[in-house]
C-alpha positions in Angstrom: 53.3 -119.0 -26.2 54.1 -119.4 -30.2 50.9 -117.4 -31.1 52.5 -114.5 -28.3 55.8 -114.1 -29.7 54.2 -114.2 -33.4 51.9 -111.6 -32.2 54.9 -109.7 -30.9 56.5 -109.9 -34.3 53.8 -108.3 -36.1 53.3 -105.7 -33.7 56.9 -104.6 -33.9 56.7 -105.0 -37.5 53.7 -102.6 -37.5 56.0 -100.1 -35.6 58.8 -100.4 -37.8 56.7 -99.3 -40.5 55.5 -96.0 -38.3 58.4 -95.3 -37.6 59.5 -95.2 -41.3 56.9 -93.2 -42.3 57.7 -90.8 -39.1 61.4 -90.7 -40.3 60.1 -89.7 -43.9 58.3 -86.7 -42.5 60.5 -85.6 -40.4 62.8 -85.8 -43.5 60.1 -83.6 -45.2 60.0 -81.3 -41.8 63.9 -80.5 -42.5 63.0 -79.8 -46.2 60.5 -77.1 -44.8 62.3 -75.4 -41.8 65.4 -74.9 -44.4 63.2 -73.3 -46.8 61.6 -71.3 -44.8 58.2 -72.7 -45.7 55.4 -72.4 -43.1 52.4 -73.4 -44.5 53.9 -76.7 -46.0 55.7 -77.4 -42.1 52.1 -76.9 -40.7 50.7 -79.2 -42.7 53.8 -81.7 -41.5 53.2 -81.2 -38.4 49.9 -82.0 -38.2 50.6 -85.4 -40.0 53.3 -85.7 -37.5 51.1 -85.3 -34.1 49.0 -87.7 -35.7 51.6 -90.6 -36.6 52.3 -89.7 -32.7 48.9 -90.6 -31.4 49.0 -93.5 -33.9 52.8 -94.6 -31.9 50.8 -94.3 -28.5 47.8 -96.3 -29.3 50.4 -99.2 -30.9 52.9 -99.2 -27.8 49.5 -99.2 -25.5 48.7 -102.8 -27.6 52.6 -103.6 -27.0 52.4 -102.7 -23.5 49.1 -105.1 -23.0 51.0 -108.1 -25.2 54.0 -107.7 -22.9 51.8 -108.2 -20.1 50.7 -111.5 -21.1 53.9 -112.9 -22.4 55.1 -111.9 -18.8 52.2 -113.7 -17.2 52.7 -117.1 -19.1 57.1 -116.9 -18.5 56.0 -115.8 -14.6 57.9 -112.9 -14.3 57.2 -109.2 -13.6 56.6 -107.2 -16.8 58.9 -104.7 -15.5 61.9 -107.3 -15.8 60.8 -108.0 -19.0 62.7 -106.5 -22.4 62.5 -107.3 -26.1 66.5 -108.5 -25.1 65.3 -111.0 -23.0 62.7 -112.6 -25.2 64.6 -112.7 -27.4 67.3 -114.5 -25.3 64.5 -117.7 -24.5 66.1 -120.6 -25.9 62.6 -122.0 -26.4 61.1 -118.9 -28.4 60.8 -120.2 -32.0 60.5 -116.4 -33.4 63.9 -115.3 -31.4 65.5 -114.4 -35.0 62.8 -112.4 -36.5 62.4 -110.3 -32.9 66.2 -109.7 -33.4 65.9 -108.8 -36.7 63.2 -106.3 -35.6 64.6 -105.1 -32.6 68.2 -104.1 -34.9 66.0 -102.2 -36.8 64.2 -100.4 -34.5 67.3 -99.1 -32.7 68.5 -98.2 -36.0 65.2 -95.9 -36.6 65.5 -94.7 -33.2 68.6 -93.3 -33.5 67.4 -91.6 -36.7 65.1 -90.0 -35.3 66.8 -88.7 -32.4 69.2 -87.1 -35.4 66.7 -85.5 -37.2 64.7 -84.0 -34.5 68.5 -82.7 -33.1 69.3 -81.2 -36.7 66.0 -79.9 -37.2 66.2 -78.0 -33.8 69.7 -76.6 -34.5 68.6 -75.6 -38.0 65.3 -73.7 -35.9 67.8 -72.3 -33.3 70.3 -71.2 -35.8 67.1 -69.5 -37.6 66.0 -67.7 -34.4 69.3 -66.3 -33.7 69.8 -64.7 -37.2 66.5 -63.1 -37.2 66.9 -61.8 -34.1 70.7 -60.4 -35.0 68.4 -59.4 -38.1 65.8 -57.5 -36.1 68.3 -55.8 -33.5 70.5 -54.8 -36.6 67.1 -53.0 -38.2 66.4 -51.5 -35.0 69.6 -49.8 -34.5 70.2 -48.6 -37.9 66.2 -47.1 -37.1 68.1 -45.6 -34.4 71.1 -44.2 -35.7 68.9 -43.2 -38.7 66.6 -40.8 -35.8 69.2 -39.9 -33.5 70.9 -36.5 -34.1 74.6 -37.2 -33.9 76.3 -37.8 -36.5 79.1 -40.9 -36.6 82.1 -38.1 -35.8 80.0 -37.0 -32.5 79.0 -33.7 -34.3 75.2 -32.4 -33.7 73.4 -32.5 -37.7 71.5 -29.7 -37.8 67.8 -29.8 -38.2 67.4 -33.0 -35.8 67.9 -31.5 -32.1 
């Protein structure tokens, strides 16, 4: 049960460090979309999908440990949270888990702030280039149409 909980330990250590690194390009990600700079927030994107697919696979391996640490305590893996593992008088690693679990909330919640600044920062953008785009197209009109701003007809344009 020892060599379970250890492995648990260094999994979620092994997330912790994804997640930083996720964090740090998202960071980066919030440089580009305020600088308007495409080709650099392409490139962080595809980093990004690929920390993703890196997240999956790890909580796939935490998903399969969680299994058998439910299998030797006998209870459904459902039931079963890093809370409650932590909460086993008898787990030996109960501290570290803690200490891993407080930082993993702690990153979670970043995230959850920088993808929410980000997106305001990308809806904010949309909605001034559209104001842009609608202001362009009615000066275009104004600039074709053959009244002038007093309601007078300019001559030459009917």
């Amino acid at each position: 049960m020892d060599r379970l909980y250890k492995n648990l330990e260094d999994l979620l250590k092994q997330k912790i460090k994804l997640y930083e690194s996720f964090i740090n390009l998202m960071k980066e990600e919030w440089t580009c979309v305020s600088k308007y700079s495409y080709d650099s927030l392409q490139d962080i994107i595809t980093k990004k999908e690929n920390k993703v697919i890196e997240m999956k696979a790890l909580e796939n391996d935490r998903s399969n440990l969680m299994l058998e640490i439910a299998e030797k305590l006998q209870v459904q893996q459902s039931s079963l949270t890093l809370k409650k593992i932590i909460q086993i008088r008898n787990n030996p690693n109960k501290n570290k888990l803690a200490k891993c679990r407080k930082i993993l909330l702690f990153q979670i919640r970043k995230i959850s702030e920088l993808t929410d600044m980000t997106k305001s920062l990308m809806n904010h953008s949309a909605l001034s280039l559209k104001k842009s785009l609608a202001y362009i197209h009615s000066a275009d009109e104004k600039s074709q149409s053959p009244y002038l701003a007093n309601g007078k007809v300019m001559e030459g344009r009917v």
